[in-house]
PyMOL Python script that loads the backbone (N, CA, C, O; Angstrom):
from pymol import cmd

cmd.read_pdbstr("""\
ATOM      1  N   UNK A   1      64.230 133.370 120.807  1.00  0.00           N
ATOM      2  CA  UNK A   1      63.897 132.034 120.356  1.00  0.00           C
ATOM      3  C   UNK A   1      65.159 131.404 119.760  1.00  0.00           C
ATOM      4  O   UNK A   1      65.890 132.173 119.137  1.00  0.00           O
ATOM      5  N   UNK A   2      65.568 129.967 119.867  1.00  0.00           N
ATOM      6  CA  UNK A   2      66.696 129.228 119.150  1.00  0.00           C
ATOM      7  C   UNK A   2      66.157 128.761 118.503  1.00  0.00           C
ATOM      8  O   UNK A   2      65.048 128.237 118.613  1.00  0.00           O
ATOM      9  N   UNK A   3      66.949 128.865 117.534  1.00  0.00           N
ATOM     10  CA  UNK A   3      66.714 127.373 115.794  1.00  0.00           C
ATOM     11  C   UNK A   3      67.765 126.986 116.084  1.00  0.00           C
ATOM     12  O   UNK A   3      68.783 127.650 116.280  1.00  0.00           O
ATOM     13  N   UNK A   4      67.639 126.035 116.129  1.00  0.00           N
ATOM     14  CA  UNK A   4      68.168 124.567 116.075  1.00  0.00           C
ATOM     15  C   UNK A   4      68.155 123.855 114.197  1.00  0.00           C
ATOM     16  O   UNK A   4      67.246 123.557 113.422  1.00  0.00           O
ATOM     17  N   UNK A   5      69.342 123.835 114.131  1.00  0.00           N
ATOM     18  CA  UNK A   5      69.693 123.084 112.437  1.00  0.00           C
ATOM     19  C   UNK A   5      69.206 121.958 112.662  1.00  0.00           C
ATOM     20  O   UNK A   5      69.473 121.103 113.506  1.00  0.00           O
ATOM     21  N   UNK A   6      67.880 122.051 111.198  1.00  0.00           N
ATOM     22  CA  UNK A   6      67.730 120.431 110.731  1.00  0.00           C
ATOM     23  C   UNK A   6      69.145 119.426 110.545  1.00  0.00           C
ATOM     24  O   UNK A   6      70.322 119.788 110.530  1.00  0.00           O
ATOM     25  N   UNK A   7      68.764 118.499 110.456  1.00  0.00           N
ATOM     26  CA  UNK A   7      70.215 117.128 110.567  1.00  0.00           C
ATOM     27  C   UNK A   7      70.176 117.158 108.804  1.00  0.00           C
ATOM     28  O   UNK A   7      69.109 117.181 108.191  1.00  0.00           O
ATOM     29  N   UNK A   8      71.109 117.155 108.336  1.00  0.00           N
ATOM     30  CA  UNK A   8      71.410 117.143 106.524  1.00  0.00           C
ATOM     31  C   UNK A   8      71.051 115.751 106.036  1.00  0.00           C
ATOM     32  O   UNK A   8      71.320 114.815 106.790  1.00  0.00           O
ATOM     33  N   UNK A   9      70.487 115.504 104.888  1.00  0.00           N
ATOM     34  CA  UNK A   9      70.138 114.495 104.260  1.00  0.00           C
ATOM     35  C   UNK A   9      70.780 113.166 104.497  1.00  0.00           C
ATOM     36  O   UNK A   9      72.008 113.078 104.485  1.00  0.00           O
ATOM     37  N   UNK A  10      70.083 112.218 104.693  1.00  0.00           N
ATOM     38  CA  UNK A  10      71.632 111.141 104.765  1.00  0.00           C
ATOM     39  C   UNK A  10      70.881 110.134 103.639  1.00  0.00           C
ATOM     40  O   UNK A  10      69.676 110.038 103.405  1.00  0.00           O
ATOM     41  N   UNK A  11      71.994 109.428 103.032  1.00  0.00           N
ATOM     42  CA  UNK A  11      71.559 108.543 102.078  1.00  0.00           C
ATOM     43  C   UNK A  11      71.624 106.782 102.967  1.00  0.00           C
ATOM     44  O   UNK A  11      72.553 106.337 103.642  1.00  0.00           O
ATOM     45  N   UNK A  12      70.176 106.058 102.603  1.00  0.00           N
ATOM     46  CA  UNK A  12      70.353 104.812 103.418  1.00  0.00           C
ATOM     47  C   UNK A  12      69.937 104.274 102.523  1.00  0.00           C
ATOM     48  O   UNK A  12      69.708 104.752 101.412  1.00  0.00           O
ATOM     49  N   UNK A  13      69.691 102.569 103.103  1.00  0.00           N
ATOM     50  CA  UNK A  13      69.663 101.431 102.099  1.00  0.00           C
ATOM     51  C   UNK A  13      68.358 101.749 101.048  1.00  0.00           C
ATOM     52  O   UNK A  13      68.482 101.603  99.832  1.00  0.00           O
ATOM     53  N   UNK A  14      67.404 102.090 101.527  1.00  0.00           N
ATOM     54  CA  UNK A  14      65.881 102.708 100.926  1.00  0.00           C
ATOM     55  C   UNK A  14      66.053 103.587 100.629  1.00  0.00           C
ATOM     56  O   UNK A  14      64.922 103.918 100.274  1.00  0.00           O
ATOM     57  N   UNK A  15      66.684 104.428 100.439  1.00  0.00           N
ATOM     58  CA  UNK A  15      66.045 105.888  99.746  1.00  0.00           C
ATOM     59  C   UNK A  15      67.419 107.241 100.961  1.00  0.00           C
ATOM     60  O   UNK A  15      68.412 106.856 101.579  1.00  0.00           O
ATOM     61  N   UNK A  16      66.977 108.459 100.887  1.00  0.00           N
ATOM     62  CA  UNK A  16      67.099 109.500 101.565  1.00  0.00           C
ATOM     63  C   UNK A  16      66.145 109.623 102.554  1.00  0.00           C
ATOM     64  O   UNK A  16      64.926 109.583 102.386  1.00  0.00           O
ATOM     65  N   UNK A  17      66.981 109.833 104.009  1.00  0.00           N
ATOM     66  CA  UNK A  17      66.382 110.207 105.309  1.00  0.00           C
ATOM     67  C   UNK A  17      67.058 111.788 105.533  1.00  0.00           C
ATOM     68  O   UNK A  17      68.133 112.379 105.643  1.00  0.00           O
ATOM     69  N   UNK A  18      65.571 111.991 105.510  1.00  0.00           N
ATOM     70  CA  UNK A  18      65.656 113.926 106.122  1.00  0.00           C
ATOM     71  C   UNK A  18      64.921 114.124 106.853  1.00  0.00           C
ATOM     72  O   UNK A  18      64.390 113.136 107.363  1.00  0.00           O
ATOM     73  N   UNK A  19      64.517 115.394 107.273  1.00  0.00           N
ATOM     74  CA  UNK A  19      63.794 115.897 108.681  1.00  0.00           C
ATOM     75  C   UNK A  19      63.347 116.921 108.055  1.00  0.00           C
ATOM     76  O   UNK A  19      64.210 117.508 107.403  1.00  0.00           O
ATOM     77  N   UNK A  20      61.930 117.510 107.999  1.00  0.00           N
ATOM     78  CA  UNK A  20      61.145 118.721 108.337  1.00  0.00           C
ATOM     79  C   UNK A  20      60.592 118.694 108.943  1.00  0.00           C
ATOM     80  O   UNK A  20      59.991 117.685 109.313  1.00  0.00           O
ATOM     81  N   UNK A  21      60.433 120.360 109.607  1.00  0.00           N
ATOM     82  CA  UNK A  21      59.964 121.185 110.571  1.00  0.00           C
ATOM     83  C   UNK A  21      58.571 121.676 110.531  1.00  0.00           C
ATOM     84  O   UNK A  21      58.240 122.219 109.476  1.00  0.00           O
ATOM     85  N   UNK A  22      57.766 121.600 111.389  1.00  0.00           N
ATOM     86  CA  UNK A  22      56.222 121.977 111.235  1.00  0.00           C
ATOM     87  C   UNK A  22      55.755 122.100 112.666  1.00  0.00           C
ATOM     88  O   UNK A  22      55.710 121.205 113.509  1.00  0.00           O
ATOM     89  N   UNK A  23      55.396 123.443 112.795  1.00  0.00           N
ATOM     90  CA  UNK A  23      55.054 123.856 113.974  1.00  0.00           C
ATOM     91  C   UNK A  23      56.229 123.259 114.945  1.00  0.00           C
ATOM     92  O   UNK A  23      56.139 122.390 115.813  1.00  0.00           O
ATOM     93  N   UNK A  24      57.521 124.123 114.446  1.00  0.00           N
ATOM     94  CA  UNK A  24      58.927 123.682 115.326  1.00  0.00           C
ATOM     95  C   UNK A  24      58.860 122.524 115.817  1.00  0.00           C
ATOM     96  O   UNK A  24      59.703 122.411 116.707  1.00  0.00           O
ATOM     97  N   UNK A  25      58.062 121.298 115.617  1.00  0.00           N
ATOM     98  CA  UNK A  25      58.912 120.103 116.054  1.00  0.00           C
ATOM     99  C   UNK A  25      59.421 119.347 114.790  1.00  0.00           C
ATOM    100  O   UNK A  25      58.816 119.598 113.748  1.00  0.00           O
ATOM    101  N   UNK A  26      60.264 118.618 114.747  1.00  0.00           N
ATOM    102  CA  UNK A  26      60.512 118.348 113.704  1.00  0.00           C
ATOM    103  C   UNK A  26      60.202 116.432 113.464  1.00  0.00           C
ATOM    104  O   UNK A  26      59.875 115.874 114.511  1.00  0.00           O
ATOM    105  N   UNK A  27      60.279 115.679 112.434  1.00  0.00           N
ATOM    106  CA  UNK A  27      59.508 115.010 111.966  1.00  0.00           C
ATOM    107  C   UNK A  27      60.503 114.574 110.984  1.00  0.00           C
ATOM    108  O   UNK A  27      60.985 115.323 110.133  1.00  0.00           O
ATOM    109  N   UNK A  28      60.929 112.762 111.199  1.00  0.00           N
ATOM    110  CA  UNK A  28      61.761 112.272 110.368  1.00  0.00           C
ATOM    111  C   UNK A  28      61.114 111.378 109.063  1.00  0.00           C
ATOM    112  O   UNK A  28      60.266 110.497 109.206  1.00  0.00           O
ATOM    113  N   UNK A  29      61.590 111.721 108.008  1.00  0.00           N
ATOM    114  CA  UNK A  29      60.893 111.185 107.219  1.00  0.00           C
ATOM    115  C   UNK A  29      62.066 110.837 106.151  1.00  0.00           C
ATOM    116  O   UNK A  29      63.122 111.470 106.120  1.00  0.00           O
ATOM    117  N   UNK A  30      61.711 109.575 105.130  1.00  0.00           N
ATOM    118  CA  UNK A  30      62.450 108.815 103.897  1.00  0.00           C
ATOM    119  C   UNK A  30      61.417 108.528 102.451  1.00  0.00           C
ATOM    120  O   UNK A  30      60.332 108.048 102.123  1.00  0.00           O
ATOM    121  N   UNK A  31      62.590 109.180 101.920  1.00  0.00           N
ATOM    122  CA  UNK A  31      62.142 109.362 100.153  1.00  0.00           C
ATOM    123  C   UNK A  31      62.465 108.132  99.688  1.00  0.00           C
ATOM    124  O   UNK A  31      63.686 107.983  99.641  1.00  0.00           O
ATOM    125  N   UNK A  32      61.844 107.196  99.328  1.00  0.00           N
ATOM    126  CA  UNK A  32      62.698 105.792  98.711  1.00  0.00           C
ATOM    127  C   UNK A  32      63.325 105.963  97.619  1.00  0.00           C
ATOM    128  O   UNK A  32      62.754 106.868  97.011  1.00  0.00           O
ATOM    129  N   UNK A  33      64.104 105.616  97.103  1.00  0.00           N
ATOM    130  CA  UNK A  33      64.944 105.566  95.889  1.00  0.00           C
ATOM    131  C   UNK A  33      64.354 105.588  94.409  1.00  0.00           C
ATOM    132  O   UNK A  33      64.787 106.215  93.442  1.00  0.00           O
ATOM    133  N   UNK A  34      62.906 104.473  94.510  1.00  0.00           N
ATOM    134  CA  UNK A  34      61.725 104.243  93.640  1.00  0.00           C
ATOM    135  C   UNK A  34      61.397 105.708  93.210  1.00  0.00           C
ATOM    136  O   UNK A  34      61.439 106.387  92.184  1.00  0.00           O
ATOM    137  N   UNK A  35      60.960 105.880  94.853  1.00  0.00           N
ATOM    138  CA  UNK A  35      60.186 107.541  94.600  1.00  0.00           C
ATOM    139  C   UNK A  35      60.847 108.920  93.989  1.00  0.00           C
ATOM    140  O   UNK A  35      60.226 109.903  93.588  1.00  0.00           O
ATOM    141  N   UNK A  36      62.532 108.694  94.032  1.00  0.00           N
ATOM    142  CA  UNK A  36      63.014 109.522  93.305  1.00  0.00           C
ATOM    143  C   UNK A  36      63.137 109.547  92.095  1.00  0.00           C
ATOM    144  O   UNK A  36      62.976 110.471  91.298  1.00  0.00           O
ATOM    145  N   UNK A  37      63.482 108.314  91.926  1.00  0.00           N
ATOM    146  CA  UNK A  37      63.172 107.923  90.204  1.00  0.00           C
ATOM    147  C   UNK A  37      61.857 108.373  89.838  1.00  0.00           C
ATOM    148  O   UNK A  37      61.628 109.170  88.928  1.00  0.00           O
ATOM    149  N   UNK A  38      61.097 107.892  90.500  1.00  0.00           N
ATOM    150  CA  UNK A  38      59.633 108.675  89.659  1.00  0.00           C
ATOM    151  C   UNK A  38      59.491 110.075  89.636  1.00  0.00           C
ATOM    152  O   UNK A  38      59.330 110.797  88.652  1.00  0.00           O
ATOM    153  N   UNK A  39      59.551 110.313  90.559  1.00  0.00           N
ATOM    154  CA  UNK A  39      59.746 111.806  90.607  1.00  0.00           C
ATOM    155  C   UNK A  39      60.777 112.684  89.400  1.00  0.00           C
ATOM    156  O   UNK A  39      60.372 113.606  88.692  1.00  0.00           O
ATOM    157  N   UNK A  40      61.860 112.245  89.402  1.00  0.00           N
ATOM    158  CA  UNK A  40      62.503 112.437  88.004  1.00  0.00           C
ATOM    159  C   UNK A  40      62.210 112.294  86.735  1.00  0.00           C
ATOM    160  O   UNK A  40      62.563 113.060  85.839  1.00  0.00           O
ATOM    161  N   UNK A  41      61.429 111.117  86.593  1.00  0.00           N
ATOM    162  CA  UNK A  41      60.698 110.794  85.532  1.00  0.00           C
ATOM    163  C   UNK A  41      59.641 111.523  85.243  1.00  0.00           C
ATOM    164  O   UNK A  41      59.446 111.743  84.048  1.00  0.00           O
ATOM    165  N   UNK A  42      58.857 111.985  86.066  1.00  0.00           N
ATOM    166  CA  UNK A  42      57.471 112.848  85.975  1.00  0.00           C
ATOM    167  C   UNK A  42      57.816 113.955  85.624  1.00  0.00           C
ATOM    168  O   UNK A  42      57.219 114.388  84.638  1.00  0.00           O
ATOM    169  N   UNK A  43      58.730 114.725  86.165  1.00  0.00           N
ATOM    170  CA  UNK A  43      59.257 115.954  85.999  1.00  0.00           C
ATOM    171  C   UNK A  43      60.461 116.147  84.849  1.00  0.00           C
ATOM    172  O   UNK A  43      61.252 117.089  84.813  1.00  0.00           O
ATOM    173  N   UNK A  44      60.388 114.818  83.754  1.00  0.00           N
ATOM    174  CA  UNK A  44      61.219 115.230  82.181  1.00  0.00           C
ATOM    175  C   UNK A  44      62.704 115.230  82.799  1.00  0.00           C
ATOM    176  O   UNK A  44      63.311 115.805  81.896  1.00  0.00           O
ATOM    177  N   UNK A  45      63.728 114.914  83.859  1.00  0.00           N
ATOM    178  CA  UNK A  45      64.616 115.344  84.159  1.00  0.00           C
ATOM    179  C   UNK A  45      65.278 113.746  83.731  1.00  0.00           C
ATOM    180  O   UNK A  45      64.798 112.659  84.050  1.00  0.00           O
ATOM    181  N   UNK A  46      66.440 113.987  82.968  1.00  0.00           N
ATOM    182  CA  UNK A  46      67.607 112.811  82.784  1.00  0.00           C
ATOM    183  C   UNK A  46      68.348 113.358  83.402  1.00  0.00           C
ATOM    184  O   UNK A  46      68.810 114.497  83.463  1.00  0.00           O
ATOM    185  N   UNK A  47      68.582 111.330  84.490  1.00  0.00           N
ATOM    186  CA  UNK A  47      69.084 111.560  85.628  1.00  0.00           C
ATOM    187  C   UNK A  47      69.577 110.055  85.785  1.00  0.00           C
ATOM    188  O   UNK A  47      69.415 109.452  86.847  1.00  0.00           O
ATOM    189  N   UNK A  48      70.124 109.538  84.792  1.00  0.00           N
ATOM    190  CA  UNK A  48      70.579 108.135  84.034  1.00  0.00           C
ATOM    191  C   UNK A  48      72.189 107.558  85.202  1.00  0.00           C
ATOM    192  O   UNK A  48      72.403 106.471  85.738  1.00  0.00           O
ATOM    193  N   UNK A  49      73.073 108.941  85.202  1.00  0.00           N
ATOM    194  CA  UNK A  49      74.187 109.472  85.435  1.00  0.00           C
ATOM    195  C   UNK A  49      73.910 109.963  87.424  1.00  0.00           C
ATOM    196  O   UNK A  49      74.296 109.294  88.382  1.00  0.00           O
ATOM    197  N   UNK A  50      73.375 110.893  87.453  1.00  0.00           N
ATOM    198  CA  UNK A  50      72.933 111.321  88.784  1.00  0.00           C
ATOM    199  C   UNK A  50      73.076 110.128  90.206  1.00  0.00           C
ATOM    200  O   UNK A  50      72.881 108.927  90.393  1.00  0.00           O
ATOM    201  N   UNK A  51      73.381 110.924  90.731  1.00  0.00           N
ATOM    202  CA  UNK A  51      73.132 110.310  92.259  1.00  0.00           C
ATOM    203  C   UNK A  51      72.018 110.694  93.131  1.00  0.00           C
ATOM    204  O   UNK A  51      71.684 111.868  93.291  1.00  0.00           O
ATOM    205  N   UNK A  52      71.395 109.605  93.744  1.00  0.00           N
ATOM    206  CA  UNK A  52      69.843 110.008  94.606  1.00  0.00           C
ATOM    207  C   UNK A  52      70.044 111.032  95.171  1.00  0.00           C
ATOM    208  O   UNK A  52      69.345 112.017  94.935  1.00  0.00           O
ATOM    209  N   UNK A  53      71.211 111.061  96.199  1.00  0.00           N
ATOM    210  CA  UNK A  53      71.684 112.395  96.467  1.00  0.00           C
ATOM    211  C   UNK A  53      71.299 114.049  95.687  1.00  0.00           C
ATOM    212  O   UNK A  53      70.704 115.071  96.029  1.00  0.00           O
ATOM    213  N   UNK A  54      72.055 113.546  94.450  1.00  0.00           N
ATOM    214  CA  UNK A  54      71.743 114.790  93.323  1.00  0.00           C
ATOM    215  C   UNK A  54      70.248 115.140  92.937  1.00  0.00           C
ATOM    216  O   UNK A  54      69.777 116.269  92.800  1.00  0.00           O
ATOM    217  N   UNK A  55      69.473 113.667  92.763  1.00  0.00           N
ATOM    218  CA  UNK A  55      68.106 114.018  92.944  1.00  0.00           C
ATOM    219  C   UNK A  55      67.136 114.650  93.744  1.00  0.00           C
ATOM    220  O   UNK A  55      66.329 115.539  93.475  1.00  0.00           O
ATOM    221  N   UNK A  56      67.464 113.761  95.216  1.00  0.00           N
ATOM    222  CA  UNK A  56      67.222 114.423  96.116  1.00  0.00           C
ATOM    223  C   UNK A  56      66.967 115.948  96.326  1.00  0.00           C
ATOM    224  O   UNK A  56      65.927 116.483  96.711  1.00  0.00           O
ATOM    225  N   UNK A  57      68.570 116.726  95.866  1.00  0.00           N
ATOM    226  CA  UNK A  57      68.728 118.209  96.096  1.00  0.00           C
ATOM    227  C   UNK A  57      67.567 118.533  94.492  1.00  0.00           C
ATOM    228  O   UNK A  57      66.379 118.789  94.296  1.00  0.00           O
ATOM    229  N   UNK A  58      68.049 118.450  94.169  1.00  0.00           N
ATOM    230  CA  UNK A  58      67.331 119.119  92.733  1.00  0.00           C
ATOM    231  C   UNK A  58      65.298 119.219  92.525  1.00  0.00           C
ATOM    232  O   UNK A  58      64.596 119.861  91.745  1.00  0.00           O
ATOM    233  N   UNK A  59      64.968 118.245  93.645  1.00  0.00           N
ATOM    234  CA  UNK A  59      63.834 118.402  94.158  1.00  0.00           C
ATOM    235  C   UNK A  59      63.237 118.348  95.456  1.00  0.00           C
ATOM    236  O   UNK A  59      62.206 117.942  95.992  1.00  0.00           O
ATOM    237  N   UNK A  60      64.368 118.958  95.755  1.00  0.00           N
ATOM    238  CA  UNK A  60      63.795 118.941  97.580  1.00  0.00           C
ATOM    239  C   UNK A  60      63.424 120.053  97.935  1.00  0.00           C
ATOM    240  O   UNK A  60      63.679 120.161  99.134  1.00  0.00           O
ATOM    241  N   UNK A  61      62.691 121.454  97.327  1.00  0.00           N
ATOM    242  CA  UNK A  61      61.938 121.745  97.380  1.00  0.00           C
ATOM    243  C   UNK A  61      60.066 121.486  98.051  1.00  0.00           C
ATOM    244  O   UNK A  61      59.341 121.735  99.014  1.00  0.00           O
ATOM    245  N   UNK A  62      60.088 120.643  96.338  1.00  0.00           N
ATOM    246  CA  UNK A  62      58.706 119.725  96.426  1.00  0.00           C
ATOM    247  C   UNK A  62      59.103 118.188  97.373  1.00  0.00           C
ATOM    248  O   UNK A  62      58.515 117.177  96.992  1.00  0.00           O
ATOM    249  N   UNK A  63      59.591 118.120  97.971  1.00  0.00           N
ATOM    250  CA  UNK A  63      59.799 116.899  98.519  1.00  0.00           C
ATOM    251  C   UNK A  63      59.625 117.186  99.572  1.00  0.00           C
ATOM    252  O   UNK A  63      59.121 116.330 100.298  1.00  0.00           O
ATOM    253  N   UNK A  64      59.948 118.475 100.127  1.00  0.00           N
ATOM    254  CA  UNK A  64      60.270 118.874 101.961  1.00  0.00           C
ATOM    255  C   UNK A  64      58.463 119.211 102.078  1.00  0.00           C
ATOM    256  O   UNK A  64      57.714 118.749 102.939  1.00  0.00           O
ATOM    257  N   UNK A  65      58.103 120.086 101.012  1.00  0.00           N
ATOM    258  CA  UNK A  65      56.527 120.676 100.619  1.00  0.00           C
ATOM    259  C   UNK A  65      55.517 119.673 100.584  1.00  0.00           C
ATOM    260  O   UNK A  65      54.396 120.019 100.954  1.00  0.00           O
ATOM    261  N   UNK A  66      55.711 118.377 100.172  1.00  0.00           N
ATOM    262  CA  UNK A  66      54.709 117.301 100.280  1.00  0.00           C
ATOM    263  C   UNK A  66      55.093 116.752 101.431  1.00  0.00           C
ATOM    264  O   UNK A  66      54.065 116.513 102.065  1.00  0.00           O
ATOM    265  N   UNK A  67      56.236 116.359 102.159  1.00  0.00           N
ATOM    266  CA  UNK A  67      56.913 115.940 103.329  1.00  0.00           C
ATOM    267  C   UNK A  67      55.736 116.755 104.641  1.00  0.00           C
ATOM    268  O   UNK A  67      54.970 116.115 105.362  1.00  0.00           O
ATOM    269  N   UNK A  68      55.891 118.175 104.641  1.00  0.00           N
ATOM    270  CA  UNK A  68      55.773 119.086 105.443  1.00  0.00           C
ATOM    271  C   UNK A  68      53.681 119.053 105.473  1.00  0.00           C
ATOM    272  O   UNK A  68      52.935 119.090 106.451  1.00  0.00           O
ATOM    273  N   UNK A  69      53.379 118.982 104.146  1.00  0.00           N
ATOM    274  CA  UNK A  69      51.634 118.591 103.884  1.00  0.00           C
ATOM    275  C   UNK A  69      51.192 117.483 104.898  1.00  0.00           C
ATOM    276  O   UNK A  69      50.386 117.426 105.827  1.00  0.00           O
ATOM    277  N   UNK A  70      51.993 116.711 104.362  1.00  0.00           N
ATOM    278  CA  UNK A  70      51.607 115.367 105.244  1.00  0.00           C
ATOM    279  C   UNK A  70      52.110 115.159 107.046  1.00  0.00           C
ATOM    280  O   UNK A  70      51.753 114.130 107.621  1.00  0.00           O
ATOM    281  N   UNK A  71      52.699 115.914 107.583  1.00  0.00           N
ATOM    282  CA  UNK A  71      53.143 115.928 108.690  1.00  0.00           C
ATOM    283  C   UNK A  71      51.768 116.693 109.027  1.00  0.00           C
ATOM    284  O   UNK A  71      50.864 116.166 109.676  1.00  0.00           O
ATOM    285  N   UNK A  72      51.732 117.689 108.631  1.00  0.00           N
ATOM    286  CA  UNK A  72      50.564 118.558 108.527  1.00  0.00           C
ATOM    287  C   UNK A  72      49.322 117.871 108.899  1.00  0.00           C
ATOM    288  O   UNK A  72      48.831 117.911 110.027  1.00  0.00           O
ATOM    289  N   UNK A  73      48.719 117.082 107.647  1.00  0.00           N
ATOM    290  CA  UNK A  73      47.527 116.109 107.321  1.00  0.00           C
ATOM    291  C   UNK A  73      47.689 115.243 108.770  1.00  0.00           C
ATOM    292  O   UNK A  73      46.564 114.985 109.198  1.00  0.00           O
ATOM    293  N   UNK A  74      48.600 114.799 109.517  1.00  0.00           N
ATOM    294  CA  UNK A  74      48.862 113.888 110.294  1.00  0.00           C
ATOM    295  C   UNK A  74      48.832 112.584 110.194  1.00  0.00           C
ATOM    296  O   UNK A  74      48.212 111.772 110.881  1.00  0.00           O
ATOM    297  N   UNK A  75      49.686 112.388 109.109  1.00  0.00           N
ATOM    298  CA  UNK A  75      49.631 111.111 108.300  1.00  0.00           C
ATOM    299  C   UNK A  75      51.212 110.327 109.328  1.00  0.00           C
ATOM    300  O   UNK A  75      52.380 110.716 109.319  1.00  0.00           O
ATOM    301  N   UNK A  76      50.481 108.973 110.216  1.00  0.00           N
ATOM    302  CA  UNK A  76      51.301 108.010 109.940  1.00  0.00           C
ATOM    303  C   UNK A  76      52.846 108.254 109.595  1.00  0.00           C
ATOM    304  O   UNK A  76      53.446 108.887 108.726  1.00  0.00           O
ATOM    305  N   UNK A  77      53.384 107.063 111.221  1.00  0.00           N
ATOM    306  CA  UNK A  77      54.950 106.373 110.080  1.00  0.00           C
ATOM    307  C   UNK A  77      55.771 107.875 110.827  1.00  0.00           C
ATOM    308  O   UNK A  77      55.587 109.089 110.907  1.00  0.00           O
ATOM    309  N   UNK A  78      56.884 106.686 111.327  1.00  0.00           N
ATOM    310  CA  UNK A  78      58.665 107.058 111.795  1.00  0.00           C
ATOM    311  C   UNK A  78      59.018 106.225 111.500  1.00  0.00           C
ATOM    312  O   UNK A  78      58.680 105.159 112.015  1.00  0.00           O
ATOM    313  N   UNK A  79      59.964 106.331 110.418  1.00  0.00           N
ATOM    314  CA  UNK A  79      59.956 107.549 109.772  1.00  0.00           C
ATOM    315  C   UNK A  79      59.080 108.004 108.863  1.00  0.00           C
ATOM    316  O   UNK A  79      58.687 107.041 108.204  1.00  0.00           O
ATOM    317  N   UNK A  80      58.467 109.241 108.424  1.00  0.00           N
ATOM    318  CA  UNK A  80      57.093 109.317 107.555  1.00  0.00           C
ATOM    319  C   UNK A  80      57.651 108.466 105.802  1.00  0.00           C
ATOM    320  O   UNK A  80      58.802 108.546 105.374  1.00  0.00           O
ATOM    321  N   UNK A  81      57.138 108.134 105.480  1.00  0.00           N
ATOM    322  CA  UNK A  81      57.818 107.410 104.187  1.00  0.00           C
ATOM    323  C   UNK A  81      57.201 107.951 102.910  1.00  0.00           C
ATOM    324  O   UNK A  81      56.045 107.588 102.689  1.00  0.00           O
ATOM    325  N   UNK A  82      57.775 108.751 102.043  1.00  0.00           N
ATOM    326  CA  UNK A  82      57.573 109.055 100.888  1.00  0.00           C
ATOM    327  C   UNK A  82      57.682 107.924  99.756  1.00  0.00           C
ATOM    328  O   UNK A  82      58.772 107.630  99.266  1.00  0.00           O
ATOM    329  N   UNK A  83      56.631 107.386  99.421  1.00  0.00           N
ATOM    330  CA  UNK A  83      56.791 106.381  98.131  1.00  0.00           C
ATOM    331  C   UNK A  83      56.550 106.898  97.037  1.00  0.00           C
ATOM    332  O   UNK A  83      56.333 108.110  97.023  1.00  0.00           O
ATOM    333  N   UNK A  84      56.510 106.055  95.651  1.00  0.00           N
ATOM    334  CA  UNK A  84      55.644 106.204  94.093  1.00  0.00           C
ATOM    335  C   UNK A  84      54.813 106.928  94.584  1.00  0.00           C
ATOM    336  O   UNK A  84      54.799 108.157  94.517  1.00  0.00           O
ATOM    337  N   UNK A  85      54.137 106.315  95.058  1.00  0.00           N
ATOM    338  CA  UNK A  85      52.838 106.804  94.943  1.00  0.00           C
ATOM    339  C   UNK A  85      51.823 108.033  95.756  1.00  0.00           C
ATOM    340  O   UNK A  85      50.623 108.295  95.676  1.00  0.00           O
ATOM    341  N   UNK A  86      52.999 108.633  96.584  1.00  0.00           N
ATOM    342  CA  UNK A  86      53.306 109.872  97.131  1.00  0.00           C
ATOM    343  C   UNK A  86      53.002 111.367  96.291  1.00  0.00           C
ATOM    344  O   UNK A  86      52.470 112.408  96.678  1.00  0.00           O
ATOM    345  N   UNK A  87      53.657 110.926  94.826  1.00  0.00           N
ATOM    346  CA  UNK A  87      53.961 111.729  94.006  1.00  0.00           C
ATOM    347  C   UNK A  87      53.317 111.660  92.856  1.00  0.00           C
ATOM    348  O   UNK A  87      53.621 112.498  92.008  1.00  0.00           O
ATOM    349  N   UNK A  88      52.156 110.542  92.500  1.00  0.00           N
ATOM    350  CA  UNK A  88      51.983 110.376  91.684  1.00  0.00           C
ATOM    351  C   UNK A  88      49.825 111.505  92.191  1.00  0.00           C
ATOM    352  O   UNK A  88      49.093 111.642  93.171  1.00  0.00           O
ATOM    353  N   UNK A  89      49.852 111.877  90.915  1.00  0.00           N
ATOM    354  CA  UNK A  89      48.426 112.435  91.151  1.00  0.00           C
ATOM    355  C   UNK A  89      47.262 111.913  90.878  1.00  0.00           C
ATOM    356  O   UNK A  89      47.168 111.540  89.708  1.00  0.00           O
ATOM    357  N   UNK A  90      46.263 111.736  91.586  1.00  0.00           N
ATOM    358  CA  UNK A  90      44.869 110.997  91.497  1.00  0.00           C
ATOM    359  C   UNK A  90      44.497 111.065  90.333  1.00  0.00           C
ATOM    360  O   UNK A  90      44.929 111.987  89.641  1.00  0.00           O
ATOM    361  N   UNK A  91      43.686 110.211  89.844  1.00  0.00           N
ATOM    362  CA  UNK A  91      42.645 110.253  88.828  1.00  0.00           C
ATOM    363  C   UNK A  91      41.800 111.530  88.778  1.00  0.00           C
ATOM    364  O   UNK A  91      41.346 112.009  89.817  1.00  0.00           O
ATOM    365  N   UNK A  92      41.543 112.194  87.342  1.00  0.00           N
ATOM    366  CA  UNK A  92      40.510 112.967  87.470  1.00  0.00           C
ATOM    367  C   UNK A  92      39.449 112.936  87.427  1.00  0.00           C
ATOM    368  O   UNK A  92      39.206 112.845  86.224  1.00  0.00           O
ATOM    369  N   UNK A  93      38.201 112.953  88.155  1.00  0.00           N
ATOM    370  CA  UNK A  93      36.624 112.706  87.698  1.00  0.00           C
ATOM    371  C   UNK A  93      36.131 113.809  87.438  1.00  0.00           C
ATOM    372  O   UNK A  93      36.468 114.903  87.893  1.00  0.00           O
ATOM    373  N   UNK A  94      35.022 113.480  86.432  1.00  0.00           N
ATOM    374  CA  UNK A  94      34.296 114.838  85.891  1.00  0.00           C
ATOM    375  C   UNK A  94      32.959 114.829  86.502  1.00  0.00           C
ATOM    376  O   UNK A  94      32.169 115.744  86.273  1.00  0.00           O
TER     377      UNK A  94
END
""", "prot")
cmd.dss("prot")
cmd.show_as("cartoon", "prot")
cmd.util.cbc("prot")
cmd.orient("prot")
């Protein structure tokens, strides 16, 4: 079998464009800039100084992991678009 290298992060006018893999095809998707900020913010991280870039890496973990859910889910959108509200968690009902 060949693997073939994902294409490395690129930074654009909106946000970070990356690619994950799910069931070997792969699937282009963008983090908006918004969404990193929140994401930083949610997660206590000062990042005043930082580059989206730097953000980017420091949670692209959970970014490729919700990225990879939703390719999954078969959610819409080339490129798939990670917003706010991507990251933000539902209301709880009791």
């Amino acid at each position: 079998m060949l693997h073939y290298p994902t294409p490395q992060p690129l930074m654009t006018r909106e946000g970070i464009a990356f690619t994950v893999r799910v069931d070997a095809l792969d699937r282009e998707c963008l983090i908006t800039e918004e969404a990193l900020l929140e994401l930083s913010r949610l997660k206590a991280v000062d990042t005043p100084h930082a580059s989206m870039m730097e953000v980017f890496h420091a949670f692209e973990a959970t970014i490729n992991g919700v990225a990879r859910r939703l390719v999954f889910a078969k959610v819409p959108g080339s490129p798939l678009r990670l917003g706010t509200n991507t990251f933000l968690s539902p209301p709880h009902t009791h």
